[in-house]
VEXNUPA-692918 format. One record per residue (C-alpha): x, y, z; residue in one letter; residue number from 0. Coordinates in steps of 0.2 Angstrom, whole numbers, plus 2048, in hexadecimal, padded with zeros to 3 digits. Layout:
east_north_up_code_pos
X_Y_Z_A_NUM
...
***
This chain:
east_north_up_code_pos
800_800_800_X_0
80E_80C_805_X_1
818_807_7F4_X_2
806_80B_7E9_X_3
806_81D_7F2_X_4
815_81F_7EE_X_5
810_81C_7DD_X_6
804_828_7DB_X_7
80C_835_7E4_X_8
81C_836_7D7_X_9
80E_834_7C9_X_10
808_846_7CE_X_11
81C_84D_7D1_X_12
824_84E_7C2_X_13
835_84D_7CC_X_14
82E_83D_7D9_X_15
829_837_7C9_X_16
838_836_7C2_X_17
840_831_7D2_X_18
834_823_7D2_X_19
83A_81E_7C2_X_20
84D_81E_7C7_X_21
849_813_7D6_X_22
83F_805_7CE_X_23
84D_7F4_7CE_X_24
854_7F1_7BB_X_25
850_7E0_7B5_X_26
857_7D9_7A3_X_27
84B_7D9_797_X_28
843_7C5_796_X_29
839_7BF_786_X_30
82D_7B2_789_X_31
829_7A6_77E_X_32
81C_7B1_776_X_33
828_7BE_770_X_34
820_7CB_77C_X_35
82F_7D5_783_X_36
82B_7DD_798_X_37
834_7EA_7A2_X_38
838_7E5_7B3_X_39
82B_7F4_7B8_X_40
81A_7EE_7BF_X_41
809_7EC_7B7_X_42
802_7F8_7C1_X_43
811_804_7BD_X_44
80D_804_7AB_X_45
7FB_808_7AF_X_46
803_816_7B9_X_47
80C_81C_7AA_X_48
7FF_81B_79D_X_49
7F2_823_7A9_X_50
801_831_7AC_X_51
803_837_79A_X_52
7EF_836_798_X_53
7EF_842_7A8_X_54
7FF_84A_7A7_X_55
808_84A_794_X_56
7F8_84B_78B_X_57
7F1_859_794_X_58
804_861_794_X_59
803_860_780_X_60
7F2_867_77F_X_61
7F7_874_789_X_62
808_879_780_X_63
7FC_877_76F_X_64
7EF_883_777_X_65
7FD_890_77D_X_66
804_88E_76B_X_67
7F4_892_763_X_68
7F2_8A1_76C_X_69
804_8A7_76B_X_70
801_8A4_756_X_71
7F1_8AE_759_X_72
7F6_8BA_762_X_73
806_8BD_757_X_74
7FB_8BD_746_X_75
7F1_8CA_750_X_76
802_8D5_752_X_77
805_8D4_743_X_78
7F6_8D7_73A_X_79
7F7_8E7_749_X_80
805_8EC_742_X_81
802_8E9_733_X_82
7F3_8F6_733_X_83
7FD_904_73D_X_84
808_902_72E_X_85
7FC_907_721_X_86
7F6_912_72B_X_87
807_91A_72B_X_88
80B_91A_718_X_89
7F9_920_715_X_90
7FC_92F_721_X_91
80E_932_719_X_92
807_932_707_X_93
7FA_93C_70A_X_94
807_947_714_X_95
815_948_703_X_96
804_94C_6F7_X_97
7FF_959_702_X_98
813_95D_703_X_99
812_95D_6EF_X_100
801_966_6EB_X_101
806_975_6F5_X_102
816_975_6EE_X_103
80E_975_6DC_X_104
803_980_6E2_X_105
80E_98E_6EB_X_106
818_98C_6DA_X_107
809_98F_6CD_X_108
803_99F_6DA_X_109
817_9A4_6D8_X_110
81B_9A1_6C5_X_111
80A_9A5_6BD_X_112
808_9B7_6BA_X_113
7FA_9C0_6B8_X_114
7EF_9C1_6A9_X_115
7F0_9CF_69E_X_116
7DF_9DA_6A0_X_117
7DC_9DF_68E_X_118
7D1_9EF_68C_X_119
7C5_9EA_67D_X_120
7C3_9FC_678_X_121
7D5_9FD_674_X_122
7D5_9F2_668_X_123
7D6_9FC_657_X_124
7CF_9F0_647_X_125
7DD_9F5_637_X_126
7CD_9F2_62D_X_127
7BF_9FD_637_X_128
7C2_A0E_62D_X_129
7C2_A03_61E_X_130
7B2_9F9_623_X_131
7AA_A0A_627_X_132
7A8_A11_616_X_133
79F_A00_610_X_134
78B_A06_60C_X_135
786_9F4_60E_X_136
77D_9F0_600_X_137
780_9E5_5F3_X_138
77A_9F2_5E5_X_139
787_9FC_5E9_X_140
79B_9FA_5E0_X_141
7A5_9F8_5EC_X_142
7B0_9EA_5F7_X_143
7BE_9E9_602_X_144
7D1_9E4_5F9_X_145
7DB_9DE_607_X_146
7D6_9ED_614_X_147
7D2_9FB_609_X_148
7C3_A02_603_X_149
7BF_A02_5F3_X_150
7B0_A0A_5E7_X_151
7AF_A0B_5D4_X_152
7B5_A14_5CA_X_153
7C2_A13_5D1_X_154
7D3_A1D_5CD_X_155
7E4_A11_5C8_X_156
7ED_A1D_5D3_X_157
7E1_A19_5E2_X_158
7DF_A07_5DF_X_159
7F2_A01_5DF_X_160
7FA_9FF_5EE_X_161
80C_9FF_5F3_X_162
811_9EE_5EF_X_163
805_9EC_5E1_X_164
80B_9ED_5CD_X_165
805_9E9_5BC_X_166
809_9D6_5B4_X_167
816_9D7_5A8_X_168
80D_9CB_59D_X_169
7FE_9D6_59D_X_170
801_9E3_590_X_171
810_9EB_596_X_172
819_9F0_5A6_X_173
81D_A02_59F_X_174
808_A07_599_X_175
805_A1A_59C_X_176
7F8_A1D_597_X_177
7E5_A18_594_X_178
7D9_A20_586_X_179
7C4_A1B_583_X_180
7C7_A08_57F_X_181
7C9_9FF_590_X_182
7D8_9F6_596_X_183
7DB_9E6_5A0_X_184
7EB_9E7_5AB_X_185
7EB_9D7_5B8_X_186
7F4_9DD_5C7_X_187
7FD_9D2_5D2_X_188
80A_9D7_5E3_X_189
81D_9D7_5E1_X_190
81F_9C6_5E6_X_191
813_9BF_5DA_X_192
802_9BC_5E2_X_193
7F1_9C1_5D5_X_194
7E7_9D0_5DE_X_195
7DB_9D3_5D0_X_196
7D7_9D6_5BD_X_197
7D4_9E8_5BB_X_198
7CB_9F1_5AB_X_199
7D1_A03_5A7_X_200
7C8_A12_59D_X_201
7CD_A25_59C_X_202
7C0_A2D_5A6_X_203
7BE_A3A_598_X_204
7C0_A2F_588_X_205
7D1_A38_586_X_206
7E1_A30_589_X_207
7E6_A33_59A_X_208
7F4_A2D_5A4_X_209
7F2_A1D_5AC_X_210
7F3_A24_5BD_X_211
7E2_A2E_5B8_X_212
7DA_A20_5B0_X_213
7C8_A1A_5B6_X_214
7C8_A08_5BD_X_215
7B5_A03_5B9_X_216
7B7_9EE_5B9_X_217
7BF_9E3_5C6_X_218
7C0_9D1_5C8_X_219
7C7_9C6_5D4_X_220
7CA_9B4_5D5_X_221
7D6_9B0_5E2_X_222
7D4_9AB_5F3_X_223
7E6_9B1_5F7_X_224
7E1_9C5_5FA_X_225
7D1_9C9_603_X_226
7C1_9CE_5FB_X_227
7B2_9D4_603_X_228
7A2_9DA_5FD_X_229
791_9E0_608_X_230
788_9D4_60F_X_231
799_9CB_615_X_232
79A_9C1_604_X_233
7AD_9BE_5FD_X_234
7B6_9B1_5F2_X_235
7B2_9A0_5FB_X_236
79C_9A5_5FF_X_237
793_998_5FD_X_238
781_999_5F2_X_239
777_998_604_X_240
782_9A8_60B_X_241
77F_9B0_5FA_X_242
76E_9AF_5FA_X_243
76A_9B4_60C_X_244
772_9C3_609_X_245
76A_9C9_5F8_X_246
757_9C3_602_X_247
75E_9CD_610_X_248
760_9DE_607_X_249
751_9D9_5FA_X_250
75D_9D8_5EB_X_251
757_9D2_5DB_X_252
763_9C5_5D6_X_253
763_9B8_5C5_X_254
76C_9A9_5C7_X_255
774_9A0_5B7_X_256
77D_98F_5B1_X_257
77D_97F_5BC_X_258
784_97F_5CC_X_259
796_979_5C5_X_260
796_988_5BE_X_261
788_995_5C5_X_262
78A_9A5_5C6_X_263
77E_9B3_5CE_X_264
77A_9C5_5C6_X_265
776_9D4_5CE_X_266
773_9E3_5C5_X_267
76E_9F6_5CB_X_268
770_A06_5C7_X_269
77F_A13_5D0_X_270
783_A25_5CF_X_271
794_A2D_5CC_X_272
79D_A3C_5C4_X_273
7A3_A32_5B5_X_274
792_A2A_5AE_X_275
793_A1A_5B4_X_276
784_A18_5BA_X_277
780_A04_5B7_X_278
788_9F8_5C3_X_279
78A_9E3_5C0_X_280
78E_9D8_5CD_X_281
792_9C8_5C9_X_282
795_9BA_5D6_X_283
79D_9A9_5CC_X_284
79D_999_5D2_X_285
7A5_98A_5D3_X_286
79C_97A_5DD_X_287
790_988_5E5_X_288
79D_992_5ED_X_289
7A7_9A3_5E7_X_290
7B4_9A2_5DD_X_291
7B5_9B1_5D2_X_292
7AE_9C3_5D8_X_293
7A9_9D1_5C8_X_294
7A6_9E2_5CA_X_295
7A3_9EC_5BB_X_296
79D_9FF_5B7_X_297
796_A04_5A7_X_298
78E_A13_59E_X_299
77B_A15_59A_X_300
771_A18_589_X_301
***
């Protein structure tokens, strides 16, 4: 009885139970005839044992299991912990630099952007205005504007040309001076070669006069390169909707002839002037329904 509380009492010490274990007598190992091998420890010892690591080792790895599983858990948790603080921080530090940046840009736009020029409207002075102003708006009436200057027919040569303007060697003659009662055509082109216009010259008094003196009264122009503009806003390039809507506008009589590959509208009227040229033709020739060739021409009455 003594030596079975003994037993038990090491079974609960871990160091009594290892005692115990040192104190039991060694015996050599005998096989019986069944092959079964036995310890010199008793049965009830083994009992013991087994019930010991049911009690003791079992529940000594659950528990080394259960403090591993939380130490992983709690670790996981750390780190996910840390894991957030982290973003947190990256977040806070970029939103930091891009506030950084921003104000930089925007310190440096403030700094480097000067202030837009305040342009008075009024003192804008239109090249064209005193030109424009001299237009009577009608269609009826003989006149256009040639690159910004007014002009009215009859015309004088000498008021016509401009600086850089000259006759066309191959019209005529560069040296004609002087024009009598049978009209003359001159094509007149600037120095550097570009067409202005064909131009169609009488003495205003039927006697030969200097070319300088002599009456303009027929104009024609066909190229886009100098700038043409009659009333009504109509130029080289107006279509037949523009040209009608401005003859309907100022209740213009107006014929239309040909096809519309090669239409052309007429306009005629009656003008006053010193010279007698008192019937106006305004001729408006298309190609495709738009402008390609502008004729303004004067002549006498019966």
């Amino acid at each position: 009885m003594e030596n079975k509380q003994y037993e038990y009492d090491s079974l609960n010490n871990k160091d009594m139970f290892q005692e115990y274990i040192n104190s039991l007598p060694e015996e050599e190992e005998k096989k019986e005839e069944t092959g079964e091998e036995r310890s010199g420890v008793s049965k009830q010892v083994e009992e013991d044992l087994l019930d010991y690591s049911r009690r003791g080792y079992d529940r000594q790895r659950q528990n080394e299991q259960t403090r591993s599983s939380y130490r992983r858990t709690a670790r996981r948790r750390r780190n996910a912990a840390a894991a957030v603080i982290a973003g947190c921080g990256l977040v806070v530090m970029i939103a930091g630099i891009t506030g950084v940046f921003v104000s930089r840009n925007s310190y440096s736009y403030s700094v480097e952007t000067e202030p837009a020029m305040e342009i008075d409207p009024y003192e804008y002075e239109d090249p064209w205005e005193d030109a424009y102003s001299q237009m009577s708006g009608s269609l009826t009436s003989p006149e256009a504007i040639v690159d910004g200057h007014y002009i009215s027919l009859p015309v004088k040569y000498s008021d016509f040309m401009q600086e850089d303007w000259k006759v066309r060697s191959s019209a005529f003659s560069d040296d004609i001076s002087s024009v009598g009662s049978q009209p003359v055509t001159l094509h007149i082109e600037t120095e550097y070669g570009y067409d202005i216009a064909d131009i169609s010259l009488v003495s205003p008094t039927g006697e030969e006069v200097a070319i300088e003196d002599a009456l303009i009264t027929g104009i024609s122009f066909d190229s886009e390169g100098t700038w043409v503009e009659l009333n009504g806003g109509l130029s080289i390039g107006s279509g037949t909707w523009s040209i009608e809507q401005a003859l309907s506008d100022e209740g213009i009589e107006w014929v239309k002839r040909g096809s519309s590959e090669g239409s052309r509208y007429v306009v005629e009227s009656s003008t006053e002037n010193e010279y007698g040229y008192d019937e106006y033709v305004l001729r408006l020739e298309l190609e495709d329904d738009y402008t390609d060739r502008i004729v303004m021409q004067l002549s006498q009455g019966e």
